[in-house]
C-alpha positions in Angstrom: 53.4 379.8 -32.1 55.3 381.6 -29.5 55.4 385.0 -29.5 57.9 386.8 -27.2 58.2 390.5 -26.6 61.4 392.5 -26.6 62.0 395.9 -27.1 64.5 397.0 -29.9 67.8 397.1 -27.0 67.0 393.5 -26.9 67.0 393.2 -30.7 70.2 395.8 -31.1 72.3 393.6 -28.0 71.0 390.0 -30.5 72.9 392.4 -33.6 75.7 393.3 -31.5 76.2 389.1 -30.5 76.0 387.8 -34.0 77.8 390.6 -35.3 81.0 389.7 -32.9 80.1 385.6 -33.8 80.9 386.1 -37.7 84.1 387.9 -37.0 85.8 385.8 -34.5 84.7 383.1 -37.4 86.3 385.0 -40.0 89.4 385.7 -37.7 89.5 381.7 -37.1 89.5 381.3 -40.6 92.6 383.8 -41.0 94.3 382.1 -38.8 93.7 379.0 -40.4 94.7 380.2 -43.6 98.1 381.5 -42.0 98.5 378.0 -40.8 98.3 376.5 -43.4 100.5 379.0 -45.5 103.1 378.4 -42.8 103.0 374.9 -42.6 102.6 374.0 -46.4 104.9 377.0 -47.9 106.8 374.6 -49.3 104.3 372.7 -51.1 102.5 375.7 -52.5 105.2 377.3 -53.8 106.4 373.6 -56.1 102.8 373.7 -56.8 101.8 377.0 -57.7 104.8 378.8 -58.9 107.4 377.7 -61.3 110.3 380.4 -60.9 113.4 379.3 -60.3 114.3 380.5 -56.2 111.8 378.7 -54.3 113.4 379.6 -51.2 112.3 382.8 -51.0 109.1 382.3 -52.1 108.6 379.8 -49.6 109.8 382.1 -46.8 107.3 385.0 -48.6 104.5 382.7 -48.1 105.6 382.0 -44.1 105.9 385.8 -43.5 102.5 386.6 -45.1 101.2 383.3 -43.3 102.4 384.8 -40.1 101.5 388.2 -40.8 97.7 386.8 -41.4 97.9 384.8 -37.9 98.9 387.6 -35.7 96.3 389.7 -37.8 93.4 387.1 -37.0 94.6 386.5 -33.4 94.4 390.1 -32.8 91.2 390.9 -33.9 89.7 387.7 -31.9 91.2 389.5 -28.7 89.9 393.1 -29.5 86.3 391.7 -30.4 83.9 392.0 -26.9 
């Protein structure tokens, strides 16, 4: 077995890169979820609600699906 030393900075900067790893995969996942909500809003809503005006549920589901994709985007470019 090998053993290697490191101080704790080295341990805290290993925290710091997984920490930032996780939540650019979270924000990918957001932005895959608003993606999806954009591109399939019309599917959803025949599928999952059965009110009469599916127009503007549809363009609910685009806005929050865009909302969610500039959210995850932004969060991928503040994260260093």
């Amino acid at each position: 077995m090998i053993k290697i030393k490191c101080d704790k900075k080295c341990h805290k900067k290993d925290v710091e890169n997984m920490f930032q790893v996780i939540i650019r995969l979270i924000s990918v996942i957001i932005i895959l979820i608003g993606v999806i909500l954009i591109y399939d809003s019309r599917i959803l809503t025949k599928r999952f609600f059965g009110f009469g005006d599916q127009n503007e549920a549809t363009s609910g589901l685009k806005i929050i699906g865009f909302i969610a994709t500039i959210v995850g985007a932004l969060v991928i470019y503040f994260v260093k």
